[in-house]
matplotlib code that plots the C-alpha trace (Angstrom):
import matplotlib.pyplot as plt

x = [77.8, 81.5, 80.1, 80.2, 83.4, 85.3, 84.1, 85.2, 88.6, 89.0, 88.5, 90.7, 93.4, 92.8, 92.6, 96.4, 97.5, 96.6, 97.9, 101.3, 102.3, 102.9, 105.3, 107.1, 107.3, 109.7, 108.8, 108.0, 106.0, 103.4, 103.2, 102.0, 99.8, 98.2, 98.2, 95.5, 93.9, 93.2, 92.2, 90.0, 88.7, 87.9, 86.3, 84.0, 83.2, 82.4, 80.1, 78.8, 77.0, 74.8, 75.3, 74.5, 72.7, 70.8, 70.9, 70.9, 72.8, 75.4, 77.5, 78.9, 80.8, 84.3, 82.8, 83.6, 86.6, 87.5, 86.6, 88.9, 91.8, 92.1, 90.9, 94.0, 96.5, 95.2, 95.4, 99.0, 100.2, 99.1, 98.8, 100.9, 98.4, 98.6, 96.8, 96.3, 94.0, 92.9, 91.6, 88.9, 88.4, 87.6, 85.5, 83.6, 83.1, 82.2, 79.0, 78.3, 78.1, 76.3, 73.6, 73.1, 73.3, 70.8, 68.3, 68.5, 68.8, 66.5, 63.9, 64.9, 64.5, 67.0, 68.6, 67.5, 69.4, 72.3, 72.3, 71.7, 74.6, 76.8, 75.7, 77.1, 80.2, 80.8, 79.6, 82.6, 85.0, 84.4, 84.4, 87.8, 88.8, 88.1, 89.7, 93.2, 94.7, 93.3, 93.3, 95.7, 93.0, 93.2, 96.9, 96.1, 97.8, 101.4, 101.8, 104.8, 107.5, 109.0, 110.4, 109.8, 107.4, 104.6, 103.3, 102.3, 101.2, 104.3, 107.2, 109.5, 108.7, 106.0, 105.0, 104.2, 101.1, 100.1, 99.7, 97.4, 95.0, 94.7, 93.6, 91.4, 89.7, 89.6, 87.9, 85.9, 84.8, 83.6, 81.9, 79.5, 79.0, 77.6, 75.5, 74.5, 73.8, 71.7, 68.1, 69.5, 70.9, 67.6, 66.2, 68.3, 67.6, 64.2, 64.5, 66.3, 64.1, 60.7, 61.0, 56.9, 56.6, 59.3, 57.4, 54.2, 55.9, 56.4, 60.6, 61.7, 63.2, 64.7, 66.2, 67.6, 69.4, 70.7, 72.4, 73.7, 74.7, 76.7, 78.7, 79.7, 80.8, 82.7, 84.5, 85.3, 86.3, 89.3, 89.9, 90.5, 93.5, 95.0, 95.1, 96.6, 99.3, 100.3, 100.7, 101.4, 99.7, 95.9, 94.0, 90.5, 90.2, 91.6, 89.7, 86.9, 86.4, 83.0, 85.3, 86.5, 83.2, 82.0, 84.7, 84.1, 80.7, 81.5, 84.1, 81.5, 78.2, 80.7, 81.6, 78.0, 76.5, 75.0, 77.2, 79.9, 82.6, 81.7, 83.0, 86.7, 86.6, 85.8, 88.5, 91.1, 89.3, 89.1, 92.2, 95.2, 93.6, 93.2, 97.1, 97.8, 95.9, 97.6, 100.9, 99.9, 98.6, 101.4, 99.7, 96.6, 94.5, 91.1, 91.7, 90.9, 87.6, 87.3, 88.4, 85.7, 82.9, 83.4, 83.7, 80.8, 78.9, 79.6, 79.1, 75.9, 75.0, 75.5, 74.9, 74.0, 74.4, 78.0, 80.7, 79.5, 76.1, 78.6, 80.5, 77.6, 76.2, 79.3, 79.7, 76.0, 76.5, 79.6, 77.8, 75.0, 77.3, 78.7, 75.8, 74.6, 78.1, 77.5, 74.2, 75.2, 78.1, 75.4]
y = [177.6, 179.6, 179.5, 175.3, 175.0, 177.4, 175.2, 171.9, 173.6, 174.6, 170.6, 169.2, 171.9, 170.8, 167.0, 167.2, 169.2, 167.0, 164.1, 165.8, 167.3, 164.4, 163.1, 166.2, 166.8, 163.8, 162.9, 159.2, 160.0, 162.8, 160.0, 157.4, 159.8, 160.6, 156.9, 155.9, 159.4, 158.2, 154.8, 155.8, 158.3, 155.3, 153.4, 156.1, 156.6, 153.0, 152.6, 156.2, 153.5, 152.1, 154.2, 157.9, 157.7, 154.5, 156.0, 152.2, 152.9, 150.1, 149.6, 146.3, 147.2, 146.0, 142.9, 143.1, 144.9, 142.2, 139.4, 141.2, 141.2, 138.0, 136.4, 138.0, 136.9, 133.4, 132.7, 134.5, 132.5, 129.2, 129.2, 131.5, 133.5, 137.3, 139.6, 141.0, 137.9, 137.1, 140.5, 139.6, 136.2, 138.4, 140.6, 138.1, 136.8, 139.8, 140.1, 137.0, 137.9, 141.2, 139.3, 137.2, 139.9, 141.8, 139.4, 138.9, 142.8, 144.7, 144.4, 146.1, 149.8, 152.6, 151.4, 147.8, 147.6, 149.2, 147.0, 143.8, 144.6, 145.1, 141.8, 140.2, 141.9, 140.2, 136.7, 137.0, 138.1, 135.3, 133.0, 134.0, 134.5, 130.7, 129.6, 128.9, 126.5, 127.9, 131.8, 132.1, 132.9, 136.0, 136.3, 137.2, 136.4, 138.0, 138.7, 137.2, 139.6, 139.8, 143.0, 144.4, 142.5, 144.7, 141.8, 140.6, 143.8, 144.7, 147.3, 148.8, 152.3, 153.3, 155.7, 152.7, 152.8, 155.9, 155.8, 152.8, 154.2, 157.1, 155.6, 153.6, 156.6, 158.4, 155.1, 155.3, 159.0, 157.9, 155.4, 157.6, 160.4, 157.7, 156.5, 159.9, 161.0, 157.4, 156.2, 153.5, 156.6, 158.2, 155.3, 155.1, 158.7, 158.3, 155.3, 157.5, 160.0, 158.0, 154.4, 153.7, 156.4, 154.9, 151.9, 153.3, 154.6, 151.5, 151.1, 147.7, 148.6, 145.4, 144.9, 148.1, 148.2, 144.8, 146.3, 148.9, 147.0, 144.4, 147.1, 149.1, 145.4, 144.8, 148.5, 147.9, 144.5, 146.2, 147.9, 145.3, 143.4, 147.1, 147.7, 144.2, 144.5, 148.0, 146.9, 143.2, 141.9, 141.3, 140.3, 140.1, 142.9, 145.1, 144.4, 142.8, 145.8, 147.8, 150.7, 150.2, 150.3, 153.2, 155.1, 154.5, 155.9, 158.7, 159.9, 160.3, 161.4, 164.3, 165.2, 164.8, 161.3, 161.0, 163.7, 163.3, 164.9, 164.8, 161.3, 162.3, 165.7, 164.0, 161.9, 165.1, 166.2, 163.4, 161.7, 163.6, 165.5, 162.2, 162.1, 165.1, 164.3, 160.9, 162.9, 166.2, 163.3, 161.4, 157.9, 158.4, 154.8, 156.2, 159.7, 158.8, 158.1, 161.0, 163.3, 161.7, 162.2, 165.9, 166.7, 164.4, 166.7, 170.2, 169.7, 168.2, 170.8, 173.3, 171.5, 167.9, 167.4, 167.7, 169.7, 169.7, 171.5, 174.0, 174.8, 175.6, 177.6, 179.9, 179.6, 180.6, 183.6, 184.6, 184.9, 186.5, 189.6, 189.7, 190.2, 192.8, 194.6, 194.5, 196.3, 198.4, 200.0, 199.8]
z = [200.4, 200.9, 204.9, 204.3, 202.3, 204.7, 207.8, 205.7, 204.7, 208.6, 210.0, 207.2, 208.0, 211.6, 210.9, 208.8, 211.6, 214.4, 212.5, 211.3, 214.7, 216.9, 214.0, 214.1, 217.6, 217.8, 221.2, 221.7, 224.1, 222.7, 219.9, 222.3, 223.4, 219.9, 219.0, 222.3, 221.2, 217.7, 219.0, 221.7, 218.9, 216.3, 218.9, 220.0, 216.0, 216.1, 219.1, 218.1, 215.2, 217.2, 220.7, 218.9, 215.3, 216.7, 220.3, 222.0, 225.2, 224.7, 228.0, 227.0, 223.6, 225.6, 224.6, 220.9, 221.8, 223.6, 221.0, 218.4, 220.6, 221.4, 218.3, 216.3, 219.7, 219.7, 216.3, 215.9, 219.3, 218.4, 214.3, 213.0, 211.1, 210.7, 213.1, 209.8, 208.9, 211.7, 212.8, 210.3, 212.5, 215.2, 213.6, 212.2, 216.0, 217.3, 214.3, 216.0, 219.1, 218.3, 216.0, 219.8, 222.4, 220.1, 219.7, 223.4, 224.7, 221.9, 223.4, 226.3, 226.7, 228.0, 231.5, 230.8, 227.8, 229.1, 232.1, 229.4, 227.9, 230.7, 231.7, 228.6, 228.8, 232.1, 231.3, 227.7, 230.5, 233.2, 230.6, 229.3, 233.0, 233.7, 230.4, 231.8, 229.3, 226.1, 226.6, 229.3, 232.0, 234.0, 233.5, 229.8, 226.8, 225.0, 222.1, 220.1, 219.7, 215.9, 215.8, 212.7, 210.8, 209.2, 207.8, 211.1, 212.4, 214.5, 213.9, 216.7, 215.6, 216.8, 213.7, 211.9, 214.5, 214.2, 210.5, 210.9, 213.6, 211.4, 208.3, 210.6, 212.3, 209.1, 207.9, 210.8, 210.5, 206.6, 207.8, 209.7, 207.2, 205.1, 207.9, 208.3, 205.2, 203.9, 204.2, 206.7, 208.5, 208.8, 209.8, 213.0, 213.8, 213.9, 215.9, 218.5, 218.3, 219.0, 218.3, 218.3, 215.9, 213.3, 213.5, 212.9, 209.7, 208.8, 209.8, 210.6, 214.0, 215.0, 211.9, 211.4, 215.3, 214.4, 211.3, 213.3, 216.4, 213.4, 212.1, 215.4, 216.8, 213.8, 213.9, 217.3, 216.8, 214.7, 217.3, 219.6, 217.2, 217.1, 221.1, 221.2, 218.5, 220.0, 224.2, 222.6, 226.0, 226.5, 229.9, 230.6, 233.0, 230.5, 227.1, 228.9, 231.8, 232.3, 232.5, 229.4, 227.8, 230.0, 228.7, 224.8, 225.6, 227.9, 225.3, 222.4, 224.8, 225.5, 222.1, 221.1, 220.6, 217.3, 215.1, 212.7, 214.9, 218.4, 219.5, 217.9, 219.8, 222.5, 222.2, 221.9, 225.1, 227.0, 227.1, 226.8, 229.9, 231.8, 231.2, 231.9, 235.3, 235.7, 235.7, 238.2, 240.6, 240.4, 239.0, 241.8, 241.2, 239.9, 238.5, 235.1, 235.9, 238.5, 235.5, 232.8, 235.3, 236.3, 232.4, 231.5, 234.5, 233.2, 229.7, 230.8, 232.7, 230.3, 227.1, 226.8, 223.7, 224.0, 222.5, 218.8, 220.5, 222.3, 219.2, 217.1, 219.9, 219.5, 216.2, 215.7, 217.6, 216.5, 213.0, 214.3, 215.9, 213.0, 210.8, 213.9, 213.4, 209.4, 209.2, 211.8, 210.4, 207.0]

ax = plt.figure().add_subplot(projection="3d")
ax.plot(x, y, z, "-o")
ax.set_aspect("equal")
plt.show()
């Protein structure tokens, strides 16, 4: 039990530090930094919904991502209403979308699904592509500059950002310790673990991958309005992109797919390294993704259940050289 609170203590001390020092720092640009850290972080929590506890191989979430943004641009550009409205517009579009690409796609199994998903990702983005007049097309949409307006999402400082994304991740991360710790949560894990076997216990697997697939959309939805109030431009190779979506699950397969704080260290990994890659290579097209594959290969290789796995390993026997130590001076 003192074991359990200690480790709490230790991630909360961690969490307030992580959050405190990029506001300290006073550098605009380790700020920017932490702000896509903590985003990329939230959206890895939300796909880890249905992409780790559920363990549906979602390649296409850049789809709700997608949805979110430009729901909350349109209807700011051309009515007037707060992102802060209508990022529930979009998130009620993207449930939409995920209660359709679900019924379509569940069926599917492992690459299938994957590949299904990708698939729909592509079809929102060619779609939005092809809508010149209302959406902009492939140039994309901008955002309309107010300065600072916090009622419509926008502020020139970009602490007001940061604060936001971290109440949404620490949103995100109760979100799935409830998950975790409910029925509904055990429900997924045992549909990860053998689906045919949760049914034959009687779980409603469809309706249980829908529910999760309906709140990872939603999460990531959020998302989507906060990537486009921060960069205040949008385009459908951006919030549409495959890549996009591989990253979201690269990020939390690394971590540890499934666990409470895997997809949000692999965020901490993941990308300030990929910036810290962009800037040794001087900008070199491509390295981002070079970078997430060679991590994504050696914690594969020698853990694959990421780095939650890895840091019980240690932790585990740390404690057991210590106990070793114990009786032997005893």
């Amino acid at each position: 039990m003192t074991k359990s609170l200690f480790g709490r203590g230790a991630l909360t001390a961690l969490a307030v530090v992580l959050i405190a020092a990029p506001l300290i720092s006073g550098s605009q640009y380790i700020l920017s930094v932490a702000i896509i850290t903590l985003m990329f972080g939230y959206l890895a929590l939300s796909w880890n919904v249905l992409g780790g506890i559920a363990g549906q191989l979602s390649l296409g979430h850049a789809a709700y991502f997608g949805i979110g943004a430009y729901t909350s641009t349109w209807l700011f550009g051309r009515l007037g209403i707060s992102p802060w409205l209508g990022m529930w517009a979009g998130v009620a579009l993207a449930i939409l979308a995920a209660v359709l690409i679900g019924a379509a796609c569940f069926r599917l199994r492992g690459a299938y699904f994957a590949l299904a998903t990708i698939a729909a990702s592509v079809v929102l983005k060619t779609l939005v592509e092809n809508a010149d007049s209302l959406l902009g097309g492939s140039r994309g949409m901008e955002v309309p500059l107010l300065h600072d307006a916090p009622l419509y999402f926008q502020h020139t400082s970009k602490e007001f950002y940061f604060v936001i994304i971290a109440v949404l991740t620490a949103v995100a991360l109760l979100v799935n310790w409830a998950i975790l710790r409910s029925r509904f949560g055990y429900y997924l894990t045992a549909i990860r673990n053998d689906q045919e076997a949760a049914q034959a216990l009687g779980v409603n697997t469809t309706r249980y991958k829908l529910l999760a697939a309906i709140i990872s959309a939603g999460m990531t939805a959020i998302g989507g309005t906060f990537y486009a109030q921060f960069v205040m431009y949008i385009a459908p190779e951006i919030v549409f992109g495959v890549n996009f979506s591989v990253v979201i699950a690269v990020i939390c397969i690394i971590g540890g797919r499934g666990t409470l704080w895997g997809p949000l260290l692999g965020a901490l990994l993941l990308h300030p390294a990929e910036e810290l890659a962009r800037h040794v290579s001087g900008g070199m097209v491509g390295v981002d993704m070079m970078l997430y594959g060679l991590i994504l290969m050696i914690v594969i290789r020698v853990q694959p259940n990421g780095l939650v796995a890895i840091l019980k390993k240690i932790s585990t026997r740390r404690q057991a050289a210590g106990k070793a130590q114990q009786y032997g001076t005893t």
